[in-house]
N, C-alpha and C positions, 0 to 999 in steps of 0.2 A: 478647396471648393466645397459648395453644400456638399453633403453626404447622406445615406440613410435615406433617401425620398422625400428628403424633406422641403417643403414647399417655399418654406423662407429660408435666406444664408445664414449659415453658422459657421464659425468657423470650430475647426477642429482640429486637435492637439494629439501627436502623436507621444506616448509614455511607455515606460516598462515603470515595473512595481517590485521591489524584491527583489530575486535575481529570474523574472522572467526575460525570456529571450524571443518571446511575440509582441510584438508592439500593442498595444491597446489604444485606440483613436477616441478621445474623450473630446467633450461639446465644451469649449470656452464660455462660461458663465459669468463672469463678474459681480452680478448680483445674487449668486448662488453665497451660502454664509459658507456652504463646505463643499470640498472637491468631493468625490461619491464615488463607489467604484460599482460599478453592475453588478449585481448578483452571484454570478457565474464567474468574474474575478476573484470574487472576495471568498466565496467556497474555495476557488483554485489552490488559493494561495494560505487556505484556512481561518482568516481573517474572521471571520463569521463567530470564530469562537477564542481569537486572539483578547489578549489583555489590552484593558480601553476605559474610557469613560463613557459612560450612557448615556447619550442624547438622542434628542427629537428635532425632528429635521421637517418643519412646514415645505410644504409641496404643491405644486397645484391639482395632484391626485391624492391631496388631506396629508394630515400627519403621519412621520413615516418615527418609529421608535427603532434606536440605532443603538451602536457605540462608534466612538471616536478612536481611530487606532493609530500608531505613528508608526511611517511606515517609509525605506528610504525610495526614492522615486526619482525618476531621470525623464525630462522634458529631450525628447531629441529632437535634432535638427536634419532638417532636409539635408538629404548625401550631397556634400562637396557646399555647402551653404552655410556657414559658422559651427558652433561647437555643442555638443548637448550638454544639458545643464544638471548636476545631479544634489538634489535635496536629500541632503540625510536626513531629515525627520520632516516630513510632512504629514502630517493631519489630514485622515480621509474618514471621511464616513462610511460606516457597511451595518447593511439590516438586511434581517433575510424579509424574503416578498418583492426586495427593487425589481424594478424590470430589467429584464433579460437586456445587454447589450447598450443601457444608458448610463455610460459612465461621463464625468462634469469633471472639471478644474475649477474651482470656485476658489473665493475671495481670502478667507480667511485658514491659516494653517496654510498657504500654499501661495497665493499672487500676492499677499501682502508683505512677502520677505523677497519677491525679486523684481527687477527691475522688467516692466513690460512695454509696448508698445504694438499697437495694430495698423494694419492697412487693409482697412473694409472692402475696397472696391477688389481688390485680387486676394482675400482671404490671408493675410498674410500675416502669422503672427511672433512678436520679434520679443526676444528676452535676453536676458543674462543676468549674472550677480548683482545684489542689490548694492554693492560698491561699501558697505559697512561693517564689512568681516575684518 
């Protein structure tokens, strides 16, 4: 369901990152070009000063200067409701200054290698292997 106070629906995706063991609830973007991880993950986890490629990341609060880090990540599933999915190298963004608490699944690096589907009216968001492996 929405989350965060937020006024319009989003849905939202539960992940761990590395070998966290608190789930992190990120915003399903699609037309995001990279999944992002909030600020306060990506120091967690030291990400901030991990090995990457430099990118800029357009926003609708202006251009954000980043790196791009590969990082393994698991989309989990609701307890007792299919299986979680674990991407060994997914493509996440991290810049210091993101905002505290907005982390994204975006398009590229991450949805474009698995197979997805949504159900808008009850938030519901369905994946698994993109069947190509």
């Amino acid at each position: 369901p929405p989350g965060g106070g937020e006024l319009t629906p989003k849905v939202f995706v539960r992940i761990l990152v590395g070998d966290q063991v608190t789930p992190i609830l990120a915003q399903l973007d699609t037309g995001s070009a990279w999944s992002v991880l909030a600020h306060e993950y990506a120091d967690e986890l030291n990400l901030l000063s991990a090995a990457g490629v430099d990118a800029k990341l357009s926003t609708r609060e202006g251009s954000k200067d980043g790196r791009l880090v590969t990082v393994p990540l698991t989309i989990l599933a609701d307890d007792g409701q299919g299986q979680s999915l674990e991407i060994p190298e997914a493509k996440v963004f991290v810049c210091d200054g993101w905002p505290v608490g907005k982390s994204f699944i975006g398009y590229t690096g991450l949805i474009e290698g698995i197979r997805i589907a949504l159900d808008p009216q009850d938030y519901y968001f369905y994946f698994g292997p993109n069947g190509l492996d």
